[in-house]
C-alpha positions as YAML, in Angstrom:
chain: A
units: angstrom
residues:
- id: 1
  name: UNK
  ca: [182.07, -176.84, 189.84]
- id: 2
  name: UNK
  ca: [180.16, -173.55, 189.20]
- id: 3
  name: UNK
  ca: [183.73, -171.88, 188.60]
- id: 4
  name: UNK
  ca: [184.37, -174.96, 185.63]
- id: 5
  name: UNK
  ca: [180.73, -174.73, 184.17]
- id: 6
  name: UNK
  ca: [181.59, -170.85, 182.87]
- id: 7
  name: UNK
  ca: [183.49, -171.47, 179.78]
- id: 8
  name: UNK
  ca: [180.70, -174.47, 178.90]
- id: 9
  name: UNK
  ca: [177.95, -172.01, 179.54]
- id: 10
  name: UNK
  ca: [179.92, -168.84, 177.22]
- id: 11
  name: UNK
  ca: [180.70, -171.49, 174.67]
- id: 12
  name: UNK
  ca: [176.84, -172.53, 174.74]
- id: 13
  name: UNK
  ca: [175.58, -168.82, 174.32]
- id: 14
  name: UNK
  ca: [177.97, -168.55, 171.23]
- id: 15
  name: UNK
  ca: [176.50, -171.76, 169.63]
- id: 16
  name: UNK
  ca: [172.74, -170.51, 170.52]
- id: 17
  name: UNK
  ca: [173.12, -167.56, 168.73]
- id: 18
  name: UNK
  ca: [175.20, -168.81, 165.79]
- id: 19
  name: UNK
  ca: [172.15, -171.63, 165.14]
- id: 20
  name: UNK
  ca: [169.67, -168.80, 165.75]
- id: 21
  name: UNK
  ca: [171.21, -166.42, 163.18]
- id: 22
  name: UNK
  ca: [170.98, -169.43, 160.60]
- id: 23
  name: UNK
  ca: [167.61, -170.11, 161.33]
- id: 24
  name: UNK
  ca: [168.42, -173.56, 163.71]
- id: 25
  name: UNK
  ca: [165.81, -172.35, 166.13]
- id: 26
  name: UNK
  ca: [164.25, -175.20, 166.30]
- id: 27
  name: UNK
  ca: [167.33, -177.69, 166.84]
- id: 28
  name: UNK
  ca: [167.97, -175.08, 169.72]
- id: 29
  name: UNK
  ca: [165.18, -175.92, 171.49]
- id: 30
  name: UNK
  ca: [165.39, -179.29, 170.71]
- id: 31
  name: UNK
  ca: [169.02, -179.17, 171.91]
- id: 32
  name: UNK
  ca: [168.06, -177.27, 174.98]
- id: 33
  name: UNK
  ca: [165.28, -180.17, 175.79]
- id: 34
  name: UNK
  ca: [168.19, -182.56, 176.16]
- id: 35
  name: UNK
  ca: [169.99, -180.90, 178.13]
- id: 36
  name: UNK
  ca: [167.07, -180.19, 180.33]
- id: 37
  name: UNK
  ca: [166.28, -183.88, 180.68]
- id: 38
  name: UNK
  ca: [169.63, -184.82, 181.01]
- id: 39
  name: UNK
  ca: [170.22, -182.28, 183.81]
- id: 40
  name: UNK
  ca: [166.58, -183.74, 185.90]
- id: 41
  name: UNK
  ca: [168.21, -187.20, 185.09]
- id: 42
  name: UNK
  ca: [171.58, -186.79, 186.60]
- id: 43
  name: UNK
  ca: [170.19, -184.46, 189.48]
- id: 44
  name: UNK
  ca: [168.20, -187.60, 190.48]
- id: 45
  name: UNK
  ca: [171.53, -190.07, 190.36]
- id: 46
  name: UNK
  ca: [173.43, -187.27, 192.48]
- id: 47
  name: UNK
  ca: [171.48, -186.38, 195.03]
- id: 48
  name: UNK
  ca: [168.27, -188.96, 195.17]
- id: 49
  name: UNK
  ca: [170.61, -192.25, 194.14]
- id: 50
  name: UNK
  ca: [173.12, -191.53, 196.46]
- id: 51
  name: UNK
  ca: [175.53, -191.56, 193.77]
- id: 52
  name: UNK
  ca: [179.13, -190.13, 195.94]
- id: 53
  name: UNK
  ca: [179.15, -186.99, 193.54]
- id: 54
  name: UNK
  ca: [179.13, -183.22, 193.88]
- id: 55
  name: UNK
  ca: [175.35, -182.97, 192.71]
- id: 56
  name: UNK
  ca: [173.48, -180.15, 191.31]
- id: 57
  name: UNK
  ca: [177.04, -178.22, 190.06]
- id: 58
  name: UNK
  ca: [178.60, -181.31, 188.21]
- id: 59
  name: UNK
  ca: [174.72, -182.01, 186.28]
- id: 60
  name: UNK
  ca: [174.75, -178.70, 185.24]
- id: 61
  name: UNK
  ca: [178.20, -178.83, 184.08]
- id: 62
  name: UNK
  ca: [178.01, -182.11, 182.16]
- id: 63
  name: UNK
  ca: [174.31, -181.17, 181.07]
- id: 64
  name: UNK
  ca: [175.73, -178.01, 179.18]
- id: 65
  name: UNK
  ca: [178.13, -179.95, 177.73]
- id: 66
  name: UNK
  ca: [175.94, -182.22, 176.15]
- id: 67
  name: UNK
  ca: [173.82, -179.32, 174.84]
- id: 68
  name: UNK
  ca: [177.13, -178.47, 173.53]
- id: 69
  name: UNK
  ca: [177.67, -181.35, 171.29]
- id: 70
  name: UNK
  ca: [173.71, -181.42, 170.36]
- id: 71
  name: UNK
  ca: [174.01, -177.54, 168.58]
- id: 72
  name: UNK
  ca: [177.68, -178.26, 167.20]
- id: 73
  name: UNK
  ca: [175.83, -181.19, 164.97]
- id: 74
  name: UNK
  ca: [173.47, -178.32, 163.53]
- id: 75
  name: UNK
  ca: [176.13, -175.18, 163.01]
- id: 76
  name: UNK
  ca: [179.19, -177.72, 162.05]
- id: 77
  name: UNK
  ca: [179.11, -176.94, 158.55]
- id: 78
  name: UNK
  ca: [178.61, -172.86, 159.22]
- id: 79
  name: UNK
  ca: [181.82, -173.04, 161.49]
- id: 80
  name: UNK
  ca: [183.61, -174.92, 158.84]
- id: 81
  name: UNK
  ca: [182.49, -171.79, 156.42]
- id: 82
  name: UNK
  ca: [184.08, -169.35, 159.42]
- id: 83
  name: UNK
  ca: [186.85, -170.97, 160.02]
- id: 84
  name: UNK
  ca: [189.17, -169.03, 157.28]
- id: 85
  name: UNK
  ca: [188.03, -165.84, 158.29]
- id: 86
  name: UNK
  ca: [188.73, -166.77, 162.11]
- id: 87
  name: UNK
  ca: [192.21, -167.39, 161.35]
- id: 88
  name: UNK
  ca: [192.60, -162.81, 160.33]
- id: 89
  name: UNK
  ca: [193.69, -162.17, 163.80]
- id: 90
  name: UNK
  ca: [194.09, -158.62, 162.88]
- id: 91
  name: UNK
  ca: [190.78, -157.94, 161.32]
- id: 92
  name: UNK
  ca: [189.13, -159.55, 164.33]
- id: 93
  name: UNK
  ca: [191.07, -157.34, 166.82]
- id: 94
  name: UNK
  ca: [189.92, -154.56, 164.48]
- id: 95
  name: UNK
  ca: [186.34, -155.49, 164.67]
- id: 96
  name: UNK
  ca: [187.26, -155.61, 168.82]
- id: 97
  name: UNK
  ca: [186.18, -151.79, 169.48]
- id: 98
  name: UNK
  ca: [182.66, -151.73, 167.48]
- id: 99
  name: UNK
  ca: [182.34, -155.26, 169.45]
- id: 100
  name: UNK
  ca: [182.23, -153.42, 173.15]
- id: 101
  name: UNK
  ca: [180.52, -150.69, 171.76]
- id: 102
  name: UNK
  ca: [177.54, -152.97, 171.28]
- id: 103
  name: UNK
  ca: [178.02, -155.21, 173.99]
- id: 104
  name: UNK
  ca: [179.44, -154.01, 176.86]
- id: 105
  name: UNK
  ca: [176.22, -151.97, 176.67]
- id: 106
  name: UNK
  ca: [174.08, -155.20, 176.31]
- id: 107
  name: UNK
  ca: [175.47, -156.80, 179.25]
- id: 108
  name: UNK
  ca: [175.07, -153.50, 181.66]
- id: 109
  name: UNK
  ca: [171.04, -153.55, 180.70]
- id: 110
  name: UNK
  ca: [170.78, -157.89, 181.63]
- id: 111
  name: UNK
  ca: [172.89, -157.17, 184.49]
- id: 112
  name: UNK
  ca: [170.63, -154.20, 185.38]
- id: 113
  name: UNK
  ca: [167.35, -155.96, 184.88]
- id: 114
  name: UNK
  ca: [168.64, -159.07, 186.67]
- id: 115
  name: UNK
  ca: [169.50, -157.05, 189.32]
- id: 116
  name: UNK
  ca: [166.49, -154.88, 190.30]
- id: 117
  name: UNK
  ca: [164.48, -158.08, 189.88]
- id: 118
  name: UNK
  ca: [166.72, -159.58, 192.52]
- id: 119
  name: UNK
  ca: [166.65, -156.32, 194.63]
- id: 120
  name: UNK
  ca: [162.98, -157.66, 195.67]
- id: 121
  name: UNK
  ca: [164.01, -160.19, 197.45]
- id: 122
  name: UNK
  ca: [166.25, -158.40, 199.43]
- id: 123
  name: UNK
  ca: [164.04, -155.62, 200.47]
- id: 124
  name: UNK
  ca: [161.87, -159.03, 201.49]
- id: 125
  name: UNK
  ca: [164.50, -160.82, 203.35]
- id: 126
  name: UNK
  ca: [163.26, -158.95, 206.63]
- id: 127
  name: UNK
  ca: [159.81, -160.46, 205.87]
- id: 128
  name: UNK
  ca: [158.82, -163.68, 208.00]
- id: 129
  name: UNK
  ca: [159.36, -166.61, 206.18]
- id: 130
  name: UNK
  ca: [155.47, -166.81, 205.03]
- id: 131
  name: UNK
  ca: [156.06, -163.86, 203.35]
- id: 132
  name: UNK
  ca: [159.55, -164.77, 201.81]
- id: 133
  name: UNK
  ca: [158.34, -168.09, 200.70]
- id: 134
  name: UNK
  ca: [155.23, -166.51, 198.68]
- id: 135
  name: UNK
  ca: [157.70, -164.13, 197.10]
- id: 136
  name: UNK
  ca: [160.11, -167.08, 196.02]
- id: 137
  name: UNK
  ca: [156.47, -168.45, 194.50]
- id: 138
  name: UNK
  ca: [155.22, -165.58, 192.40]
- id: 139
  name: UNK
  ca: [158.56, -164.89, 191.09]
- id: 140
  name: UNK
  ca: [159.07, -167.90, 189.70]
- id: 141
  name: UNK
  ca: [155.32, -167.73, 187.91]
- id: 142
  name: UNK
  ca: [156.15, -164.75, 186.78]
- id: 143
  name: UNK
  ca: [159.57, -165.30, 185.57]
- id: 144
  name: UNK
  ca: [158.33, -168.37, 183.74]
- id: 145
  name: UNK
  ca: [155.48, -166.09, 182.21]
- id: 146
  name: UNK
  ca: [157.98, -163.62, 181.17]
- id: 147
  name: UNK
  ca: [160.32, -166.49, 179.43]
- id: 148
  name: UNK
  ca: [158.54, -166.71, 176.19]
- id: 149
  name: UNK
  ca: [159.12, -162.86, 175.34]
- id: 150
  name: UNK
  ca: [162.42, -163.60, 175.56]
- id: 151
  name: UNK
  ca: [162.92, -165.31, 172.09]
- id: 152
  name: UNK
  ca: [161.13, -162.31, 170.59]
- id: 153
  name: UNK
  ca: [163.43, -160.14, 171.90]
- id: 154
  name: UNK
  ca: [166.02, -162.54, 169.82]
- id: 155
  name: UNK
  ca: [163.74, -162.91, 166.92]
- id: 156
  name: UNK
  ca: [163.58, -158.82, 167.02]
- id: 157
  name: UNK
  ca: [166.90, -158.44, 167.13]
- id: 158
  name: UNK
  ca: [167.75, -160.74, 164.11]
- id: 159
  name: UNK
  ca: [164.84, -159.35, 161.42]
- id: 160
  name: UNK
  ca: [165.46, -156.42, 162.43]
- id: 161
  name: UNK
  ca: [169.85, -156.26, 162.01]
- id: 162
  name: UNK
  ca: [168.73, -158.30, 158.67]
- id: 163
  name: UNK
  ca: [166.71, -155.38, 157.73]
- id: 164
  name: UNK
  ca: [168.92, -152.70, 158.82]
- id: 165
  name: UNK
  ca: [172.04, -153.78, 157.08]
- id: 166
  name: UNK
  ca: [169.88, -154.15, 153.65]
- id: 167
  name: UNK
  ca: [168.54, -150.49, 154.56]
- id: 168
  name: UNK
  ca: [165.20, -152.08, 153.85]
- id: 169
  name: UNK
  ca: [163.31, -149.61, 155.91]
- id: 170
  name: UNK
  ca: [159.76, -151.08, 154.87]
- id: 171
  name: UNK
  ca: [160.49, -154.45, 155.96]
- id: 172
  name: UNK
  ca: [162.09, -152.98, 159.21]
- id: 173
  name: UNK
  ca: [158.90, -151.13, 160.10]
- id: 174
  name: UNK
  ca: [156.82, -154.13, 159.58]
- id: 175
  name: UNK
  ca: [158.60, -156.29, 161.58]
- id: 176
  name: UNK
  ca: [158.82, -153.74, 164.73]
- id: 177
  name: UNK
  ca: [155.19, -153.11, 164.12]
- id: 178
  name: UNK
  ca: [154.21, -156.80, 163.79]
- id: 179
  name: UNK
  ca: [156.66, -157.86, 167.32]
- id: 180
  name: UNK
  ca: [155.16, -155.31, 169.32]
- id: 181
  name: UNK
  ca: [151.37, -155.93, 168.30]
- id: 182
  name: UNK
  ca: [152.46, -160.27, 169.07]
- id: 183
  name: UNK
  ca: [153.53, -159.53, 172.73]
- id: 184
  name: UNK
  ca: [150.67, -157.04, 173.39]
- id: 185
  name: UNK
  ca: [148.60, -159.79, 172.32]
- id: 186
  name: UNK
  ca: [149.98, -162.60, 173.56]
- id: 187
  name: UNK
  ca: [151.14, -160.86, 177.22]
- id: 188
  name: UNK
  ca: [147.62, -160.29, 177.42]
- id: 189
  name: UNK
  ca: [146.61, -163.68, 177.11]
- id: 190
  name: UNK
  ca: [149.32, -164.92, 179.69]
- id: 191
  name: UNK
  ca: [148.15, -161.96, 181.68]
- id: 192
  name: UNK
  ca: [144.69, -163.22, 181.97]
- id: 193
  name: UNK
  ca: [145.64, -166.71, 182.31]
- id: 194
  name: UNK
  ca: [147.77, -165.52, 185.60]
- id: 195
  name: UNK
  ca: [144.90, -164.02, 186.59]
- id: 196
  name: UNK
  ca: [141.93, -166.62, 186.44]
- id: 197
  name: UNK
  ca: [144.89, -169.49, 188.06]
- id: 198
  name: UNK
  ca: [146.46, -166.95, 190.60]
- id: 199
  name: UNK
  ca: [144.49, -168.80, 193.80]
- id: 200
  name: UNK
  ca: [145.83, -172.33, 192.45]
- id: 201
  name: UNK
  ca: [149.25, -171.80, 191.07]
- id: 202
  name: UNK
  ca: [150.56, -171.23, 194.42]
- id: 203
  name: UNK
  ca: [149.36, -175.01, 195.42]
- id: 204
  name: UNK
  ca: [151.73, -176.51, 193.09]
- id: 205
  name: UNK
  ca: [154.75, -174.89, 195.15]
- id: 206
  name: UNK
  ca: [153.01, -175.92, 198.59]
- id: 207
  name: UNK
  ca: [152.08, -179.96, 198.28]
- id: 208
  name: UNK
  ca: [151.37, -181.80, 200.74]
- id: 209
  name: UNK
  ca: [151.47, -178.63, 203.31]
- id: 210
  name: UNK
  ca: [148.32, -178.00, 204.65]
- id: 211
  name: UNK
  ca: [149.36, -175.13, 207.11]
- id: 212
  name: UNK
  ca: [150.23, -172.63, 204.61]
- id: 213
  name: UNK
  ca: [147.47, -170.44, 204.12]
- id: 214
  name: UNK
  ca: [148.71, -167.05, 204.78]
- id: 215
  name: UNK
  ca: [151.84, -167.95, 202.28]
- id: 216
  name: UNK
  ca: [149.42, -169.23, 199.77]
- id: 217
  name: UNK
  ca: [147.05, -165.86, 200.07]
- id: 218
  name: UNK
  ca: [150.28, -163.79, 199.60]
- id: 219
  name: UNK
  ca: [151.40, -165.44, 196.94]
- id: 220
  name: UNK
  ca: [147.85, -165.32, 194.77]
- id: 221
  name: UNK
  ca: [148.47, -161.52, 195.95]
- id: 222
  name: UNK
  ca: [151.47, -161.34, 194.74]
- id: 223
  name: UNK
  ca: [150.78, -163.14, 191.27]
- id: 224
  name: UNK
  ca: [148.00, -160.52, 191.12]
- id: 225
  name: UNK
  ca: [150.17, -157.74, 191.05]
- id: 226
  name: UNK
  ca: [152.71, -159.64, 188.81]
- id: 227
  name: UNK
  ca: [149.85, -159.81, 185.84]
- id: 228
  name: UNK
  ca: [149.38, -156.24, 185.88]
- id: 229
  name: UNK
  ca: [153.06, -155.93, 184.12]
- id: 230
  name: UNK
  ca: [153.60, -158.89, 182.53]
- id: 231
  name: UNK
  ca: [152.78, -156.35, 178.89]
- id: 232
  name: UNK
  ca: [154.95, -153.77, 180.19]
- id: 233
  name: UNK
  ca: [158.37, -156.29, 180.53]
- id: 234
  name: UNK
  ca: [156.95, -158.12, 177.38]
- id: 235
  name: UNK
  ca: [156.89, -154.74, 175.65]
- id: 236
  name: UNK
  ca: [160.63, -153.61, 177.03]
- id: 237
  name: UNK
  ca: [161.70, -157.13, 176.05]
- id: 238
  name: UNK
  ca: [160.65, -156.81, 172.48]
- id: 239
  name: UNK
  ca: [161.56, -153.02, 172.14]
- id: 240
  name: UNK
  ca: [165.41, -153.52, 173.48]
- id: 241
  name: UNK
  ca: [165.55, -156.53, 170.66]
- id: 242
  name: UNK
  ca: [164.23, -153.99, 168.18]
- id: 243
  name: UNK
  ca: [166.65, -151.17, 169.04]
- id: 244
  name: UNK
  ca: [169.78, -153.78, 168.92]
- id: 245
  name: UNK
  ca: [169.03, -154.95, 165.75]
- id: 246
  name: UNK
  ca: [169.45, -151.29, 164.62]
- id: 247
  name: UNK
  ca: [172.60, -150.92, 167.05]
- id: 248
  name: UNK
  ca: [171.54, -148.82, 169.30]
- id: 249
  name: UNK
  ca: [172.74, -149.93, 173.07]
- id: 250
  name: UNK
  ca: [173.89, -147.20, 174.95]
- id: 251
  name: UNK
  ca: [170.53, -144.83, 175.57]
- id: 252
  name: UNK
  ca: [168.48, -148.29, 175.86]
- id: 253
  name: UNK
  ca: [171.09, -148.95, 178.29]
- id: 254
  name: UNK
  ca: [171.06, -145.03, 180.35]
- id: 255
  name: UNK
  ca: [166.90, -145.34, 180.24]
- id: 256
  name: UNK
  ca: [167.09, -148.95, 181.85]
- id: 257
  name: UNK
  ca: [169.45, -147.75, 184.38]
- id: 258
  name: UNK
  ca: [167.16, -144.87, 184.64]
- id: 259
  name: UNK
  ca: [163.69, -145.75, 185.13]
- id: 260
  name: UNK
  ca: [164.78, -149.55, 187.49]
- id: 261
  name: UNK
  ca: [167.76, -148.40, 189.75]
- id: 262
  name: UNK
  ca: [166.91, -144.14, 190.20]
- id: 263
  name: UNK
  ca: [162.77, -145.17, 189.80]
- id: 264
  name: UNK
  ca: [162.38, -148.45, 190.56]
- id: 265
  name: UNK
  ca: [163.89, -149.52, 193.47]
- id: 266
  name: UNK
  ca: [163.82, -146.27, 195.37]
- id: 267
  name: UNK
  ca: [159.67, -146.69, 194.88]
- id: 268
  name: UNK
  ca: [159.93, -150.58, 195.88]
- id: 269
  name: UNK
  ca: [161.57, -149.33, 199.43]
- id: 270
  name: UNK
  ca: [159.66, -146.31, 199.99]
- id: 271
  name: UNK
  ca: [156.17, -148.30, 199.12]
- id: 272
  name: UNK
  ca: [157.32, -151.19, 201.41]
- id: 273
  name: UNK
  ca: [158.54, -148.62, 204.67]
- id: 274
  name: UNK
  ca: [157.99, -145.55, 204.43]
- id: 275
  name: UNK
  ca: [154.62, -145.61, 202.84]
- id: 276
  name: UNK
  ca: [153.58, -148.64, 205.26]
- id: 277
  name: UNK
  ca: [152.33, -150.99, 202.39]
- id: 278
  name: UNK
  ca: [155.06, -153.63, 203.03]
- id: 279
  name: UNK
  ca: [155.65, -156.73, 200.99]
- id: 280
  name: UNK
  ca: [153.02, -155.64, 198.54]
- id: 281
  name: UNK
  ca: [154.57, -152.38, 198.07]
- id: 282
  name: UNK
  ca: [157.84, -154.05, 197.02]
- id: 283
  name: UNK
  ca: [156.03, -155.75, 194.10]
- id: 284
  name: UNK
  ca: [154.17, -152.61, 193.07]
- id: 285
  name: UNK
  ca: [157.43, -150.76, 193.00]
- id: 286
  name: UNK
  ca: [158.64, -153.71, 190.33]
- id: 287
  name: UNK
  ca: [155.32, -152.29, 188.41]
- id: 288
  name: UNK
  ca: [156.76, -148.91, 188.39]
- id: 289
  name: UNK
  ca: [160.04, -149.43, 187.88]
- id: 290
  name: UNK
  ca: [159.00, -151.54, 184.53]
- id: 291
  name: UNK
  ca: [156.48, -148.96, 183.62]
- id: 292
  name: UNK
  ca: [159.00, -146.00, 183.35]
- id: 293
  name: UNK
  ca: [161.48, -148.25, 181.79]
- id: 294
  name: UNK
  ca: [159.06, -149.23, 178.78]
- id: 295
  name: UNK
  ca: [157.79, -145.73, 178.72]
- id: 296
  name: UNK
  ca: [161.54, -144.29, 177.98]
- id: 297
  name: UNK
  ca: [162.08, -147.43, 175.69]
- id: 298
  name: UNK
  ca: [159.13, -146.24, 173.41]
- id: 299
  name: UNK
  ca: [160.07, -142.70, 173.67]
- id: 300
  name: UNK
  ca: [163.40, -143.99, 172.00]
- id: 301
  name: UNK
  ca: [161.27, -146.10, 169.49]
- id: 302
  name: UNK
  ca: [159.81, -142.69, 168.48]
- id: 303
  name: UNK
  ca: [162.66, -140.89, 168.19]
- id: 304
  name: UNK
  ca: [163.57, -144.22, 165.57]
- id: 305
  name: UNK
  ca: [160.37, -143.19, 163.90]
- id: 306
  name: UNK
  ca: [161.85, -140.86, 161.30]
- id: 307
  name: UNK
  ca: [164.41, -143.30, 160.28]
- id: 308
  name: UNK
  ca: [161.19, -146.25, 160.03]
- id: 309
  name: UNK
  ca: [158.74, -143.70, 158.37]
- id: 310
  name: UNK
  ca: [160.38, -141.37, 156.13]
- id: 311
  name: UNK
  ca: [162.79, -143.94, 154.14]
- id: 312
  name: UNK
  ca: [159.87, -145.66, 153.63]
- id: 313
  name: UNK
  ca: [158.20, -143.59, 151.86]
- id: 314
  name: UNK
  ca: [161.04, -143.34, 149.26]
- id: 315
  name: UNK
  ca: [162.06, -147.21, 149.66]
- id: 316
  name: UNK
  ca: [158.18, -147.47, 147.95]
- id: 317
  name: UNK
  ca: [158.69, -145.07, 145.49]
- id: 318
  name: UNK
  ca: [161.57, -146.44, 144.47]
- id: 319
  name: UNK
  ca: [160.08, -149.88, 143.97]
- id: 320
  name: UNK
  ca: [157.24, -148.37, 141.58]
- id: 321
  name: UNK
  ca: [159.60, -146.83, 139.56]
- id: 322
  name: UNK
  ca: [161.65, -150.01, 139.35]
...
C-alpha cells in the first residue's frame, strides 16, 4: 500500500506547488484539511470499526487521492493553459539538465535534514524506554513548532524567483529582509510559548498514565532544549527558500551537509558518550548541528549581498530618472 501511495503523493507535490505558484494557497490548505479529515475518518473505519481492510496504508492512499481531486478543481484551468506547451517533448527534455541542476540539489538538503533529525533517535534507541518515549514526545512538539516556517520557506522561494527573473533587485531585498525579520519574530514567540507549556505539553502524549514521571520530566527537558533552536531552523528554513528563489542549490546544499552530518551528528554522539551527558547531549548536539548550518547559510546570504545591495542602488536611480 505504501509502495501504491508514491505516485499519489509525487502527483500531490506537483499540484501543491502549481496552486502555490498561482497564488491558490489558500485552496491548498483548504484541500489539505480534507484530506486530513478524511484520512482520521477512514483510520477510524479501518482499524477502530473493524472494517476487514489494510488500515493506516490504504487511508493514506485514498486520502491523497482525494486531496488530489480537491487542488485539480483550483489549477484545472492553469493545466488547460500548459497543456500545449507539455505536448514539446523536445524542449522539455531540453529544460531536463537545468531541472537536476536545481533539484537534485534540493532533494540532497531534505534528505539531509530529514536524516540528521532522524539520527537522534537512533543514537537514543539504546536509551530505556522512558527515555525513548520522551524523545518520541519532544520531537513531535518540536516538529509541529517548526511546521509553520515551512510555508515561508515556500513563500521565500516564490517572491523571491518572481523577483529574480524581473531583476527587480529592490523588491528582492525587501522581501529577504522582511522573511527573515517574520520568523525571528514569530520563532520567538513559538519559542516562548514552548517554553512557559514545556511541563504540560508532555501530558497530552501521556493520558491516563499516571506512572510516567521520569518520561514526563525528560520530555519538559527535552522541549527545553528544543526552544533554544526553534529561530535557528526557522532562520535556515527561510534562508534555503531565499537562496532557491535566486537558484542557488548546490553550496546551500555542501554547507547543510557540512555543518549536520561532519558537525552535527559527530557532536550529538560525542555529547551523549564520550562526554557523559547522555540523552540530553543528543539534543544539544541537534542545537549545534542547526547552529553551524544557519551560520554557513547566512554567510552565503552575505556573499548574495552585493547582488541585493549594489543593483539596488542603480534599480533606484533608474526609477528617478524614469
Amino acid at each position: 500500500m505504501a509502495a501504491f501511495s508514491i505516485l499519489p503523493s509525487l502527483v500531490l507535490v506537483i499540484l501543491w506547488e502549481m496552486a502555490n505558484v498561482q497564488g491558490k494557497s489558500i485552496w491548498v490548505t483548504a484541500s489539505s484539511l480534507v484530506g486530513f479529515f478524511t484520512n482520521g475518518l477512514l483510520n477510524w473505519l479501518f482499524i477502530q470499526a473493524g472494517w476487514n481492510l489494510p488500515g493506516v496504508a490504504f487511508a493514506t492512499l485514498i486520502s491523497n487521492c482525494v486531496v488530489i481531486l480537491c487542488i485539480l478543481l483550483a489549477v484545472f484551468p492553469e493545466i488547460g493553459e500548459l497543456l500545449p506547451y507539455m505536448r514539446n517533448i523536445k524542449a522539455g527534455v531540453a529544460a531536463l539538465p537545468g531541472l537536476l541542476r536545481l533539484g537534485l540539489p534540493i532533494g540532497s538538503i531534505e534528505l539531509a535534514t530529514v536524516g540528521f533529525f532522524a539520527s537522534s533517535t537512533y543514537l537514543m534507541s539504546i536509551e530505556s524506554s522512558k527515555v525513548i518515549a520522551a524523545h518520541a514526545i519532544a520531537y513531535q512538539i518540536t516538529e509541529l513548532a517548526i511546521i509553520l516556517f515551512l510555508g515561508f520557506g515556500e513563500g521565500a522561494t516564490i517572491l523571491v524567483a518572481s523577483a529574480f527573473g524581473n531583476r527587480d533587485w529592490l523588491k528582492l531585498k525587501q522581501i529577504a529582509i522582511s522573511i527573515t525579520l517574520s520568523c525571528m519574530a514569530m520563532s520567538a514567540v513559538v519559542s516562548f510559548t514552548m517554553a512557559v507549556l514545556s511541563s504540560r505539553l508532555p501530558s497530552l502524549f501521556l493520558i491516563g498514565d499516571k506512572g510516567n514521571n521520569a518520561t514526563h520530566t525528560m520530555a519538559t527537558t527535552f522541549i527545553l532544549i528544543g526552544c533554544s533552536f526553534t529561530m535557528l531552523d526557522a532562520l535556515q528554513i527561510a534562508w534555503l527558500g531565499i537562496l532557491r528563489g535566486m537558484q542557488d542549490t548546490i553550496r546551500p546544499m555542501i554547507l547543510v551537509m557540512i555543518g549536520y552530518w561532519l558537525i552535527g551528528v559527530p557532536a550529538c554522539y560525542a555529547l551523549a558518550h564520550p562526554l557523559g551527558f547522555g540523552p540530553v547531549g543528543i539534543w544539544w548536539g541537534l542545537a549545534i548541528g542547526l547552529a553551524f548550518t544557519c551560520l554557513g547559510l547566512g554567510w552565503r546570504m552575505l556573499q548574495h549581498s552585493k547582488l541585493l545591495l549594489g543593483p539596488t542602488k542603480r534599480s533606484i536611480s533608474c526609477r528617478v530618472e524614469h
